[in-house]
C-alpha positions as CSV (number, residue, x, y, z in Angstrom):
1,X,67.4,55.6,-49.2
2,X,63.9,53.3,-49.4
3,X,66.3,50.5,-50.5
4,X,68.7,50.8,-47.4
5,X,66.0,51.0,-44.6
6,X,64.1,47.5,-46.2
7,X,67.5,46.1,-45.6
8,X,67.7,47.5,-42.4
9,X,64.2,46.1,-41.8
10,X,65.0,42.7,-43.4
11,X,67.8,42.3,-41.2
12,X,65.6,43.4,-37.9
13,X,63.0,40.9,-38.8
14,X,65.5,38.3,-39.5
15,X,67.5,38.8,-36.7
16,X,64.7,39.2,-34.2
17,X,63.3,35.5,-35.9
18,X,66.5,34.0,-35.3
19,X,66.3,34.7,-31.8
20,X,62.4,33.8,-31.1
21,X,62.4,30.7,-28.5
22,X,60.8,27.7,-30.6
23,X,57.2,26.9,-28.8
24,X,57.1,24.6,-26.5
25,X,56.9,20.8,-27.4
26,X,53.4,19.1,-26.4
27,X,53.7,15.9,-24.6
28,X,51.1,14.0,-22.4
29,X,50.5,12.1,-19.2
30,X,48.4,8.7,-19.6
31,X,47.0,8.2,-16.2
32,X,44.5,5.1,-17.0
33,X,44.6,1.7,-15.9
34,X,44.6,0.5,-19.1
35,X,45.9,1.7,-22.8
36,X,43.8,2.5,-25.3
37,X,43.0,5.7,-27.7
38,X,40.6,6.3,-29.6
39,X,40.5,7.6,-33.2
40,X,40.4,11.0,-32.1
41,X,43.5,10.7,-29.3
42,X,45.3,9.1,-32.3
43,X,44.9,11.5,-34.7
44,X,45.8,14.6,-32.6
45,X,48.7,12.7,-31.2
46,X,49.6,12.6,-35.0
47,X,48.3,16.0,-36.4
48,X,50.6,18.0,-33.3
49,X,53.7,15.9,-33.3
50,X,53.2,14.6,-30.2
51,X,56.7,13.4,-29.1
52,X,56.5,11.7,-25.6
53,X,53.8,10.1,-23.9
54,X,54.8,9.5,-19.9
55,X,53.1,6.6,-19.1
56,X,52.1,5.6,-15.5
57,X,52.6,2.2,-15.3
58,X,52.1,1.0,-11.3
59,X,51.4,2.7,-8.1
60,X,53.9,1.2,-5.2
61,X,51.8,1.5,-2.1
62,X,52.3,0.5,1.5
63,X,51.4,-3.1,2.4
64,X,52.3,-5.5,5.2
65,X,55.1,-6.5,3.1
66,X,56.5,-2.3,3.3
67,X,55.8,-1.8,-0.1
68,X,53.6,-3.3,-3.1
69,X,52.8,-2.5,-6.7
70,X,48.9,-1.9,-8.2
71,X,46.3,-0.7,-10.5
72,X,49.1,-2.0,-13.0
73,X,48.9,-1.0,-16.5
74,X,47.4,-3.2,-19.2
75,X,48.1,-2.6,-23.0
76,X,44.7,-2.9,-24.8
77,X,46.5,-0.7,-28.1
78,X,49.7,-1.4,-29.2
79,X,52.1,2.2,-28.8
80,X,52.1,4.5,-31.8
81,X,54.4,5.0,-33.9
82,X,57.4,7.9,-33.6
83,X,56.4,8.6,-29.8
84,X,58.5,7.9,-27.0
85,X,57.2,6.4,-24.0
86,X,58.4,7.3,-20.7
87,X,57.4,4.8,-18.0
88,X,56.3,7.0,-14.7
89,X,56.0,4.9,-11.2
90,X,53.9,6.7,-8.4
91,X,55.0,6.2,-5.4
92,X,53.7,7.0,-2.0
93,X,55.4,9.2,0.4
94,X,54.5,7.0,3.2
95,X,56.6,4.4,2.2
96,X,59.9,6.4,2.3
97,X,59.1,6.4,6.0
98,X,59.1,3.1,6.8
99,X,61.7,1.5,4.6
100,X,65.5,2.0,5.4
101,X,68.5,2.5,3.5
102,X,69.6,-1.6,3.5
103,X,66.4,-2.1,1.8
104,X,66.2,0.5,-0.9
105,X,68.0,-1.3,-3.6
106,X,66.2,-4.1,-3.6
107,X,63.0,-2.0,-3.8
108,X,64.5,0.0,-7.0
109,X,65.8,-3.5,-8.6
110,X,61.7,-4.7,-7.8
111,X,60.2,-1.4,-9.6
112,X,62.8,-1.6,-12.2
113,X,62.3,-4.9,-13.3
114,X,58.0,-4.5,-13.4
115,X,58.4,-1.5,-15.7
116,X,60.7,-3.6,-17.6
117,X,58.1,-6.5,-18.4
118,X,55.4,-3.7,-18.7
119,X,57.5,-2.3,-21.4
120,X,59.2,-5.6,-23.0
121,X,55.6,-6.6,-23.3
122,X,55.2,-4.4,-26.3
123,X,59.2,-5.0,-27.1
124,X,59.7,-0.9,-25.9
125,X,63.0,-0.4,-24.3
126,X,63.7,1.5,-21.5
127,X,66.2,4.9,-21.7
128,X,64.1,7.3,-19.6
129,X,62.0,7.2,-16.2
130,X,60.3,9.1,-14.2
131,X,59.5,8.8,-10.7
132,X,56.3,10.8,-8.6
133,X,56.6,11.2,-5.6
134,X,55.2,13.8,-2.7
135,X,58.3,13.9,-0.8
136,X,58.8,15.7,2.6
137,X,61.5,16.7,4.4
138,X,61.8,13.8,6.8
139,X,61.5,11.2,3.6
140,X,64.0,13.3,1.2
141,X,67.4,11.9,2.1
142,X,65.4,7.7,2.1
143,X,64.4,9.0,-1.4
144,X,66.7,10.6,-2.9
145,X,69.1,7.6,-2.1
146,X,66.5,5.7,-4.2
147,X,66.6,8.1,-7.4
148,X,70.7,7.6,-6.9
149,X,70.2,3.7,-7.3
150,X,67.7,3.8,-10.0
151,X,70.1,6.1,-12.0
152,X,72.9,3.4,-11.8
153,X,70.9,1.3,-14.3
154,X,72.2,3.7,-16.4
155,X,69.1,5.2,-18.0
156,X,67.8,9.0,-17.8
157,X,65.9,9.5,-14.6
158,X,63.3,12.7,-13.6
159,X,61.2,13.6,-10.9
160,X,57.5,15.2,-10.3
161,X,58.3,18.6,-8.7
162,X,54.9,19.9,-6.3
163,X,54.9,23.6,-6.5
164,X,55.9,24.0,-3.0
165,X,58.7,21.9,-3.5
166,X,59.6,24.4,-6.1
167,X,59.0,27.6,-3.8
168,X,60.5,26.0,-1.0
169,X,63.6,23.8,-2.5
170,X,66.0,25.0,0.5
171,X,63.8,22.6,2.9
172,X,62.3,20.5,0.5
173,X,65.9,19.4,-1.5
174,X,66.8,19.4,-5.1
175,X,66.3,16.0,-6.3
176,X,69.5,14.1,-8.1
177,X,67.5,13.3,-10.9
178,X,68.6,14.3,-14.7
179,X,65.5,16.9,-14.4
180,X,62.4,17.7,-13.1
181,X,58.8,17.9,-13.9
182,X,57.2,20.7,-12.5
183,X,53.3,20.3,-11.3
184,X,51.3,23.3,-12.3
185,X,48.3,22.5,-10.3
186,X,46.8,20.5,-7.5
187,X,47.8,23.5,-5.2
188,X,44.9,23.8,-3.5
189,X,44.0,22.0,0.2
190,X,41.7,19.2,-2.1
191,X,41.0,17.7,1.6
192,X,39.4,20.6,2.8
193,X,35.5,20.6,2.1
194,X,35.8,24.6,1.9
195,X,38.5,24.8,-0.6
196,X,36.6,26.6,-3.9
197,X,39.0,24.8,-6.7
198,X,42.0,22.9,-5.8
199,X,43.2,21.9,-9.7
200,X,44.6,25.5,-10.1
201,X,43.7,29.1,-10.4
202,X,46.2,32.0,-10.6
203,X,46.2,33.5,-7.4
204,X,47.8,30.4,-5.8
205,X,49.9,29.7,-8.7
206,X,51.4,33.4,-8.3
207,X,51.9,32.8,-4.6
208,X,54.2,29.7,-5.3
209,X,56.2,31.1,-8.3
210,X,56.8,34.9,-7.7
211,X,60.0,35.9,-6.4
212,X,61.3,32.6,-6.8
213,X,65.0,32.3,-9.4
214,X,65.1,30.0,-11.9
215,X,65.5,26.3,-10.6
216,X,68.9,25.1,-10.4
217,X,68.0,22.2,-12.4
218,X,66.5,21.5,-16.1
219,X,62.5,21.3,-15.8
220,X,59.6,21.5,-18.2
221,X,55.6,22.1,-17.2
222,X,53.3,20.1,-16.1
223,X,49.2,21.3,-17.1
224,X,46.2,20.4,-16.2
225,X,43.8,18.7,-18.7
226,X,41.3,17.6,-16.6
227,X,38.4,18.3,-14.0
228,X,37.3,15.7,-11.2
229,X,34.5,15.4,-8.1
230,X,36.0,15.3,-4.8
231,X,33.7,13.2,-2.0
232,X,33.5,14.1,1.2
233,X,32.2,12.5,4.2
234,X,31.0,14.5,7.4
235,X,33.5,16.8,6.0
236,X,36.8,14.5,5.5
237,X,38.3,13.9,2.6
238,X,36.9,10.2,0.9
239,X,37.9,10.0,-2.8
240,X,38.5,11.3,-5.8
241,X,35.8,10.7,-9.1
242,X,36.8,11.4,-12.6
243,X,33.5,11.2,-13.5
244,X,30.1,13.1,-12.1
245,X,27.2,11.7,-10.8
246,X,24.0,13.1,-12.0
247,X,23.2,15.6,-9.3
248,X,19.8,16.7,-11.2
249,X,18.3,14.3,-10.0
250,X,16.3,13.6,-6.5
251,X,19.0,12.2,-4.9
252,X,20.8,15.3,-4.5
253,X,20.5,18.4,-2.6
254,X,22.6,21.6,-3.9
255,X,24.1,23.6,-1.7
256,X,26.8,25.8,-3.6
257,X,26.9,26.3,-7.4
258,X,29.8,23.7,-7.6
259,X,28.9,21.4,-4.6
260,X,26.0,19.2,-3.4
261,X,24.5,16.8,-0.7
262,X,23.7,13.5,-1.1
263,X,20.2,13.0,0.4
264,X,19.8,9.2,0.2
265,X,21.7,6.0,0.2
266,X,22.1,5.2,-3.6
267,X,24.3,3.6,-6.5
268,X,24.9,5.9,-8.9
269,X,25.5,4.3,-12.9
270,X,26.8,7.1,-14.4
271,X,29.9,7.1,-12.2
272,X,29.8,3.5,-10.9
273,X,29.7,4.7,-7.1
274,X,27.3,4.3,-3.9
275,X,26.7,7.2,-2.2
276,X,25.5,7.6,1.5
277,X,23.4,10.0,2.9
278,X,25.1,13.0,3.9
279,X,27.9,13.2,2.1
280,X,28.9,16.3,-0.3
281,X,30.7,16.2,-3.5
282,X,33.0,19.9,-4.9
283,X,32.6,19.0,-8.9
284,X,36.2,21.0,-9.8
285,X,36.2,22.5,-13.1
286,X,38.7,25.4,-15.1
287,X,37.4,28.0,-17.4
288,X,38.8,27.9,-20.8
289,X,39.7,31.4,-20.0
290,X,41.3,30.7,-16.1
291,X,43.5,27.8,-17.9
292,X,44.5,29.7,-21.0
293,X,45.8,32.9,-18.0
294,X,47.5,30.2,-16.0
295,X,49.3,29.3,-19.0
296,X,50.6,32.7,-20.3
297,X,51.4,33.1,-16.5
298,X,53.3,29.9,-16.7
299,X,54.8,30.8,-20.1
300,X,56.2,34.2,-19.0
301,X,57.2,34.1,-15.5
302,X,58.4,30.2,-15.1
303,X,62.1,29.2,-16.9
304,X,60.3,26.1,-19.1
305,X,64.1,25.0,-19.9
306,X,63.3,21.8,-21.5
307,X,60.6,23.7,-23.6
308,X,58.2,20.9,-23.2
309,X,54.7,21.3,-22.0
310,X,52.8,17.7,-20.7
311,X,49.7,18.1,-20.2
312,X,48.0,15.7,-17.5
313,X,46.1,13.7,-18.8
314,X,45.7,12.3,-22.6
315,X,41.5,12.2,-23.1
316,X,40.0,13.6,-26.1
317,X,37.3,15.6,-23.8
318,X,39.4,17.3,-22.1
319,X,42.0,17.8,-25.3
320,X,38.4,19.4,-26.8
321,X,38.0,21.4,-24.1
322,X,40.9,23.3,-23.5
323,X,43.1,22.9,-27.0
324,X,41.1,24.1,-29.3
């Protein structure tokens, strides 16, 4: 009798083994001007079988010539070895309102070919791409025409996917793309002055996802790895600072626990930025503990069916912060 319920376990165990869903791959966005890790980024990339690394290679931005690329990447390493690099173009929004459908494939054939000599510059071929855009409704048909050209160069083409894309894919569209990436955070008003965190926190992120069936396309998850300082002027929007002035010091008044006033004109060295007087800074920042609840939330409640996890961005802070 012992001997046939240790089978029976056996087989239990086994069975219920067979059947656990693998974890999810880690992958990363590289969001910097400019390519190069240091020893740390290189070994973890090594350590946790990193397998793809989506690279942002060019913004395409609105010019008096409709469109133009910049901030365009410059290779300072050379890529690793046994990772797959996945070029990813931003684009802006505003551009799929001005450009019309006779001009679209030239546009795609003018992307396509910078990515290619971004890539052929370090002899990497191209089989996959990803494009980001913020689409709306009035720019989705213009854009999606785009993703239909790039995919004749016969390569794998995805998309970002904003979380109220996701919620609201009846308006928004459903991309032709091979699949999607979808944005776990950002879903906070970050050009509102009185928005308390606008990377992500759980109320929000139930709000978009809840009551929501599965997507009708493949998609993995897109996480946070970061924090930033958001500057404001006369309360409107300014820019966006990965790195934090020091606010100890007499140049700064505080008037929440996470935001302050700037009290004189000054240039500020730890950030590289002038400051004027008046003007506020929200320093944005996740808990260890709010990430890692967003992320069982994510992992239970949100179909992950590429069972990849790319966390945004590659920096060994932030990989310190929240990955160990």
């Amino acid at each position: 009798m012992h001997k046939l319920i240790t089978a029976i376990l056996f087989i239990l165990i086994s069975f219920s083994a067979c059947n656990k869903k693998p974890s999810a791959s880690t992958s990363f966005y590289y969001w910097k001007t400019s390519y190069a890790l240091n020893n740390f980024e290189k070994k973890y990339l090594q350590d946790n079988h990193v397998q793809n690394i989506y690279m942002r290679c060019f913004d395409v931005i609105p010019s008096a010539k409709l469109y133009e690329p910049t901030a365009v990447l410059i290779w300072k390493d050379a890529p690793e070895k046994n990772i797959n690099y996945i070029p990813v173009v931003f684009i802006t929004n505003a551009i799929f309102e001005n450009v019309d459908s006779s001009e679209v494939s030239s546009m795609v054939n003018n992307i396509f070919q910078l990515t290619q000599q971004i890539f052929a510059s370090q002899n990497l071929s191209i089989l996959e791409m990803q494009i980001d855009c913020d689409w709306t409704t009035s720019t989705k048909d213009i854009y999606f025409y785009f993703l239909e050209l790039l995919a004749k160069k016969k390569i794998i083409v995805s998309n970002t996917l904003r979380l109220y894309q996701y919620k609201y894919r009846k308006d928004a569209g459903i991309a032709p793309t091979n699949y999607a990436s979808l944005m776990c955070y950002n879903m906070g008003n970050l050009k509102s002055a009185n928005t308390e965190n606008s990377i992500i926190n759980l109320k929000d992120l139930q709000a978009y996802t809840n009551q929501v069936t599965d997507y009708p396309k493949p998609i993995n998850i897109a996480m946070p790895l970061f924090d930033w300082v958001l500057v404001y002027k006369k309360n409107a929007f300014k820019n966006i600072l990965y790195s934090c002035p020091n606010t100890s010091t007499y140049n700064w008044k505080k008037i929440k626990e996470n935001q302050f006033m700037c009290i004189r004109n000054y240039l500020d060295t730890s950030c590289n930025q002038y400051f004027y007087n008046a003007e506020t800074i929200r320093i944005e920042q996740i808990s260890k503990q709010d990430w890692l609840q967003a992320k069982q939330y994510i992992q239970q409640h949100l179909s992950n069916t590429k069972n990849e996890i790319i966390y945004y961005t590659l920096d060994s802070a932030q990989i310190q912060n929240y990955l160990f």
